[in-house]
C-alpha positions in Angstrom: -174.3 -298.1 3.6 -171.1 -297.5 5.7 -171.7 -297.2 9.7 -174.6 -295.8 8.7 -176.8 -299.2 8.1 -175.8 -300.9 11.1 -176.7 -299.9 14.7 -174.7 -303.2 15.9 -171.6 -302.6 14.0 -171.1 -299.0 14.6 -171.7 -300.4 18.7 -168.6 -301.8 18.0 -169.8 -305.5 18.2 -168.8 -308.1 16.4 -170.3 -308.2 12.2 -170.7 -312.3 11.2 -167.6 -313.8 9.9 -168.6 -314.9 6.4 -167.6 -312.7 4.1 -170.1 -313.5 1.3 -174.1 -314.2 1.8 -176.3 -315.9 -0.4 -179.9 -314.3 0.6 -182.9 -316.7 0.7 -182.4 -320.5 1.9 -178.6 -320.8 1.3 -178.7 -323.8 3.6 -181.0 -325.6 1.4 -179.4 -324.6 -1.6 -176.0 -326.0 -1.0 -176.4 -329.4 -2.6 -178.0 -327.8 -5.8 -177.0 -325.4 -8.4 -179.8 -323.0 -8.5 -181.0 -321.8 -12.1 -180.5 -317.8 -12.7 -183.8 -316.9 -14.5 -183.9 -313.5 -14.6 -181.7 -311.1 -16.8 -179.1 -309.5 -13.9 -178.1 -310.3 -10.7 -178.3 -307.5 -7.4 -174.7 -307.5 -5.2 -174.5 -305.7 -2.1 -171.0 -304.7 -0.7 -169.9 -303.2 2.6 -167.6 -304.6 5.3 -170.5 -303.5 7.7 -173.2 -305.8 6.6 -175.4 -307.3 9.3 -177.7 -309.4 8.6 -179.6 -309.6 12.3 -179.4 -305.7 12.2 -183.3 -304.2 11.9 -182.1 -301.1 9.5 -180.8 -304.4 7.3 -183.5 -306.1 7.1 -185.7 -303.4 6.0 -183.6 -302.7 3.4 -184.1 -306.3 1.7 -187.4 -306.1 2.2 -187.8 -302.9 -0.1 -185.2 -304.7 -2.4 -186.5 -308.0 -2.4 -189.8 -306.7 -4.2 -187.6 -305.7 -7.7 -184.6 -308.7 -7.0 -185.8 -312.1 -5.0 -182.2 -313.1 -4.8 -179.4 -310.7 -3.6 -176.0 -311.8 -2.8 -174.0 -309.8 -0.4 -170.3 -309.4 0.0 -168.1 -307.9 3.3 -164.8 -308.5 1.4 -164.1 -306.4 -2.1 -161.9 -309.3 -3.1 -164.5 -312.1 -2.7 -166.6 -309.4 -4.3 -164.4 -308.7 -7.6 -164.1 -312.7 -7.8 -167.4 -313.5 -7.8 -168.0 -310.9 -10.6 -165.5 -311.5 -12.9 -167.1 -315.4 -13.2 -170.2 -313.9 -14.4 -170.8 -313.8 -18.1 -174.7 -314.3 -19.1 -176.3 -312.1 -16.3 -175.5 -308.0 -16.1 -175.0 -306.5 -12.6 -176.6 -304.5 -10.3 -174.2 -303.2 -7.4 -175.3 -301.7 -4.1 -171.8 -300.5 -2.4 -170.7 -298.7 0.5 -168.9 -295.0 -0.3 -165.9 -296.3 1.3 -164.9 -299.5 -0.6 -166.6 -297.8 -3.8 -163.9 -295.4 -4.0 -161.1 -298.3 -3.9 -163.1 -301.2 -5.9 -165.9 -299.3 -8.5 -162.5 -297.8 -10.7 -161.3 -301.2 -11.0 -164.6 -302.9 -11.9 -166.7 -300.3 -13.9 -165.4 -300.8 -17.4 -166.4 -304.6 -17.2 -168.9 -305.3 -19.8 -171.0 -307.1 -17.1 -171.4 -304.4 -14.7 -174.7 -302.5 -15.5 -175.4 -300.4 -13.0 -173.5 -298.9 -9.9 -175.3 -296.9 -6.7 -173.4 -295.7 -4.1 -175.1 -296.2 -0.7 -173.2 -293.6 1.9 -173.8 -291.6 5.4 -171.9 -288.4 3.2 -173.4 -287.7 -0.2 -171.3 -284.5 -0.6 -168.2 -286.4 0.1 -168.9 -289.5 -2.1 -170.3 -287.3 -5.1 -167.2 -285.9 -5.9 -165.4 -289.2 -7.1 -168.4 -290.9 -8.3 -169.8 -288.0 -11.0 -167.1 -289.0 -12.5 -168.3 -292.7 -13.3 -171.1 -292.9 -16.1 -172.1 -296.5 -14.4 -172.7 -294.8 -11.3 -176.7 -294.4 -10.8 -176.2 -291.8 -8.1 -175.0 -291.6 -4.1 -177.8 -292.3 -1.8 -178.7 -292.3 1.7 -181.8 -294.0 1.8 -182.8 -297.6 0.4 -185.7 -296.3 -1.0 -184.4 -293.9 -3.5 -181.9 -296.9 -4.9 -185.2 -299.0 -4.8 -186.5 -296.7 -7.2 -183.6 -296.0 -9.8 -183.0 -299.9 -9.7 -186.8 -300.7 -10.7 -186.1 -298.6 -14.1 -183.2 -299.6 -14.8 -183.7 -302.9 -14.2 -186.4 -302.3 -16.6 -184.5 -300.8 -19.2 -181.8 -303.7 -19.0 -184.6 -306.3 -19.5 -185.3 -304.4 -22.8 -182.0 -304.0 -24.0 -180.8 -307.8 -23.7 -182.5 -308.5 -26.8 -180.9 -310.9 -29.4 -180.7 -309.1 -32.8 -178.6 -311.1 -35.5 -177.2 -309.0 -38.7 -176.4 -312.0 -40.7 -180.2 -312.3 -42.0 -181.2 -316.0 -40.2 -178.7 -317.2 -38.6 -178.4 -321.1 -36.8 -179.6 -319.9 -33.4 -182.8 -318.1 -34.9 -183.5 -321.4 -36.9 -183.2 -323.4 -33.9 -185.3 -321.3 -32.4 -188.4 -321.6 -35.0 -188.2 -324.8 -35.0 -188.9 -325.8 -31.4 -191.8 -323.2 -31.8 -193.2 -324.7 -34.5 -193.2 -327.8 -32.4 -194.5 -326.5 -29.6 -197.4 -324.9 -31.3 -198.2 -328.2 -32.3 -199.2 -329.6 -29.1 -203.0 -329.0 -28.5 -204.0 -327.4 -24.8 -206.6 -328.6 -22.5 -207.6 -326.9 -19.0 -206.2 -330.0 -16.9 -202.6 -329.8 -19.1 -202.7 -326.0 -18.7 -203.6 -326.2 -15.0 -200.9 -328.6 -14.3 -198.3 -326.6 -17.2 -198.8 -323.5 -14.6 -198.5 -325.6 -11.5 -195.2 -327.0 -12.9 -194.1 -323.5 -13.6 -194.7 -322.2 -10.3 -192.9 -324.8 -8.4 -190.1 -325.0 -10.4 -189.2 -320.7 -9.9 -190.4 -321.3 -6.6 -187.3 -324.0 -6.4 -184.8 -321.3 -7.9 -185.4 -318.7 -5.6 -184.5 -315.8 -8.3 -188.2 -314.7 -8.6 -190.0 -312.8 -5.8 -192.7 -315.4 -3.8 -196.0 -313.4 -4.7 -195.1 -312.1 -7.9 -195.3 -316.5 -8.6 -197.9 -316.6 -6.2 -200.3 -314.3 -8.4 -199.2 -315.9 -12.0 -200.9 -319.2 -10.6 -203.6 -317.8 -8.9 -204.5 -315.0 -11.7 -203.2 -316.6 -14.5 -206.6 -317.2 -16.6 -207.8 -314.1 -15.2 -205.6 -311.9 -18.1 -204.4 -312.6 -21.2 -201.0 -313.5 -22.2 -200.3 -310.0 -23.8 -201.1 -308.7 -20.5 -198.9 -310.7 -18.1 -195.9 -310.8 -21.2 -195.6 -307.1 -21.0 -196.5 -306.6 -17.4 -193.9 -305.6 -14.4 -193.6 -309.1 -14.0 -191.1 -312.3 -14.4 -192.5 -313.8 -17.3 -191.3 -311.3 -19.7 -187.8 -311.9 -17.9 -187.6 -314.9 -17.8 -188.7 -316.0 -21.0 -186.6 -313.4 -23.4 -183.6 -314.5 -21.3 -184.5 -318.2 -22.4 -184.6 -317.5 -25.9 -181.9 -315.4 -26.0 -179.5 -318.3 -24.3 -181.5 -320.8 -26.1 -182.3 -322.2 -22.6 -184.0 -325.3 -24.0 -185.1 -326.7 -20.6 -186.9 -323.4 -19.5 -188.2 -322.8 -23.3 -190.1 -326.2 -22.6 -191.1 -325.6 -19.3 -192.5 -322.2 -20.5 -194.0 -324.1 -23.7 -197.9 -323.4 -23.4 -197.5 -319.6 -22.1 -195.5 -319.7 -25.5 -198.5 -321.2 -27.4 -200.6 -318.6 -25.7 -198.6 -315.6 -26.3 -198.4 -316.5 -30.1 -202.1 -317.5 -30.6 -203.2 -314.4 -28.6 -201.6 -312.2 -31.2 -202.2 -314.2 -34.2 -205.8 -313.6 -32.8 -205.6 -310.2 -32.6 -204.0 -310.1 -36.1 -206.9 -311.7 -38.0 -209.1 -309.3 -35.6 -207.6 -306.1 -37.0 -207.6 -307.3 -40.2 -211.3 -308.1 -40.5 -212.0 -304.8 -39.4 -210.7 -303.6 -43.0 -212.1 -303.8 -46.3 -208.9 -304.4 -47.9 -205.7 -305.9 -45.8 -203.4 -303.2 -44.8 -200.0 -302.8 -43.1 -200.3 -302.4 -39.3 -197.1 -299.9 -39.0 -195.8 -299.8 -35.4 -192.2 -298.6 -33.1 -189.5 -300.1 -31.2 -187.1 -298.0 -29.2 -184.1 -299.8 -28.7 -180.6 -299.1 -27.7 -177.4 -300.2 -30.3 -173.8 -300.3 -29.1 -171.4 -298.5 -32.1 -170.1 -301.9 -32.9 -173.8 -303.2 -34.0 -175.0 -300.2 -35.5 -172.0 -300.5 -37.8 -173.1 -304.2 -38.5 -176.9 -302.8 -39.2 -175.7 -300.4 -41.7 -173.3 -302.9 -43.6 -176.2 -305.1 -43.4 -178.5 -302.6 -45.2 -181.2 -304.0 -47.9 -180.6 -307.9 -45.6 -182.4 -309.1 -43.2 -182.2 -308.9 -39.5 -183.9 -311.7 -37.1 -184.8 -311.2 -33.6 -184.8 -314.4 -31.2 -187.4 -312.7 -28.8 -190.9 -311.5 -28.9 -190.6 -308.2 -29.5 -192.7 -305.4 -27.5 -193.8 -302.8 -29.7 -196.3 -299.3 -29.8 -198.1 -297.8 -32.5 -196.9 -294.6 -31.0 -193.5 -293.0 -32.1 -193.2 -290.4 -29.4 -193.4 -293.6 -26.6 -190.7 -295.7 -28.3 -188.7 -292.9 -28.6 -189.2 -290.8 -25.1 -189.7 -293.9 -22.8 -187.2 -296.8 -24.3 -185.0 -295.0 -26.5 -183.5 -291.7 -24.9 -183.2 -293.8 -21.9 -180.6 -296.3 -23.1 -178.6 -293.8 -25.1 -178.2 -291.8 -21.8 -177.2 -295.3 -20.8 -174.1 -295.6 -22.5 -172.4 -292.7 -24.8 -171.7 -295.2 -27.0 -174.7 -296.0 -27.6 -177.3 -295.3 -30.8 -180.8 -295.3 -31.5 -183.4 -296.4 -33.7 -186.6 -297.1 -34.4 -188.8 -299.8 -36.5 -191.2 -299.3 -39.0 -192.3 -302.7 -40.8 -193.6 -301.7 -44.7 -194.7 -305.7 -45.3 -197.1 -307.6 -44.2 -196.2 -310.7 -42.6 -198.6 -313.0 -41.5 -198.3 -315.1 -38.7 -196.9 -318.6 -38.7 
């Protein structure tokens, strides 16, 4: 953002003195440790941050409607710290052209840094280090254009922080049946399910990670679609639940316990539907595009003729080209490193 961002600043008056900004209710959040439900965090750094400037405060607007929490930094160092404690969550990072040239070298090989987009007053100037940087997501001058690279990626990120074991069914996997198992168990009624939404709600309402109407229209629409539709959606639920099973976050599992039962008898539904459609029971062959670092592609093919267990529900298309053009080109281009493959099941497996 440089001078460019804030009227105020580049007046020459004073900027706020704390360095680092929690957006959204930090004063009511500093007696409780607020849950991170989504899959990656947003930081913003440049010394000129204002937060009463207008050009500001348009600029989280446009943000807040892909991140609901953003934290914000003036000082690089406060900056570095504050990443380097993260471990579960992958970064997004706004940063001015100016500190970028001193603090994204240092930072950019960290496994937890996602994404990097250099928000300047000089493109021309600020391209010529940052080409240089795969993580970098380009140099802009305008909120809107790192708006719209940060909704894909963000997307694509979602997607790729899937749990995929190599070791056939391993102890998390097991776990993981097993509270689903009991949690299919429990039988739904409209007054449980109205007040199993209601809880849900409130509760990301409480966190402050999730964007107000995107909560707003799960509990007002919510019977309105089916659980397919809102699971593979733009919105939190797909977030927020495959980062929950992926961490094993048993009190969010619980508190997302009936969308679960939804989800699963919504496509055992469809299963039996398909299937009654055919004279004899055949296999329903569909794709997955997904992203491999070296490492696990080498753990794949030494793996070969085992088995290999997903802790997630897994989005999927009958199409080829659209696993492959959409979801898989994209995260190879993410990291040259990277490989790709797609899945073809030849058994039938019926649901649970």
């Amino acid at each position: 953002m440089d001078k460019k961002s804030s009227k105020t600043s580049a007046a020459g008056e004073a900027k706020k003195s704390t360095s680092t900004t929690i957006i959204q209710n930090n004063a009511t959040n500093t007696c409780r440790v607020r849950r991170v439900l989504q899959n990656f965090l947003l930081i913003w750094l440049d010394a000129n941050i204002d937060e009463s400037n207008d050009d500001f405060k348009h600029s989280l607007t446009h943000l807040r409607h892909i991140v609901a929490s953003i934290t914000t930094f003036t000082d690089p160092k406060e900056c570095t710290n504050f990443l380097h404690e993260i471990q579960s969550e992958k970064v997004f990072m706004i940063v001015s052209g100016s500190l970028g040239q001193n603090i994204v070298p240092k930072i950019y090989t960290w496994s937890q840094v996602h994404s990097i987009y250099v928000f300047c007053n000089n493109r021309s100037v600020h391209e010529k280090w940052a080409k240089k940087i795969l993580k970098i997501k380009g140099v802009h001058t305008e909120i809107e254009s790192i708006c719209e690279a940060l909704k894909k990626d963000s997307a694509r990120c979602d997607r790729a922080l899937i749990s995929i074991s190599f070791r056939g069914i391993d102890a998390s996997f097991m776990y993981t049946q097993l509270i689903k198992e009991a949690l299919l168990e429990i039988d739904d009624d409209d007054a449980s399910d109205k007040k199993s939404i209601k809880d849900l709600a409130e509760y990301c309402r409480l966190q402050n990670d999730i964007a107000t109407d995107e909560i707003e229209k799960f509990e007002r629409e919510y019977h309105q679609h089916t659980p397919i539709w809102w699971y593979t959606a733009p919105f939190f639920i797909y977030t927020m639940l495959n980062r929950a099973l992926r961490l094993l976050d048993v009190d969010i599992i619980l508190k997302m316990g009936f969308f679960i039962r939804h989800l699963h008898r919504h496509i055992k539904q469809l299963y039996h539907e398909q299937q009654s459609t055919m004279r004899t029971p055949a296999v329903l062959t569909v794709y997955r595009g997904q992203g491999l670092s070296i490492q696990d592609f080498e753990k794949m093919k030494q793996s070969k003729g085992g088995f290999m267990s997903f802790n997630n529900f897994l989005s999927t298309s009958r199409d080829r080209n659209l696993s492959l053009n959409a979801f898989a080109r994209p995260a190879a281009l993410q990291d040259p490193d990277s490989v790709v493959f797609s899945s073809a099941p030849k058994s039938l497996t019926k649901p649970q």
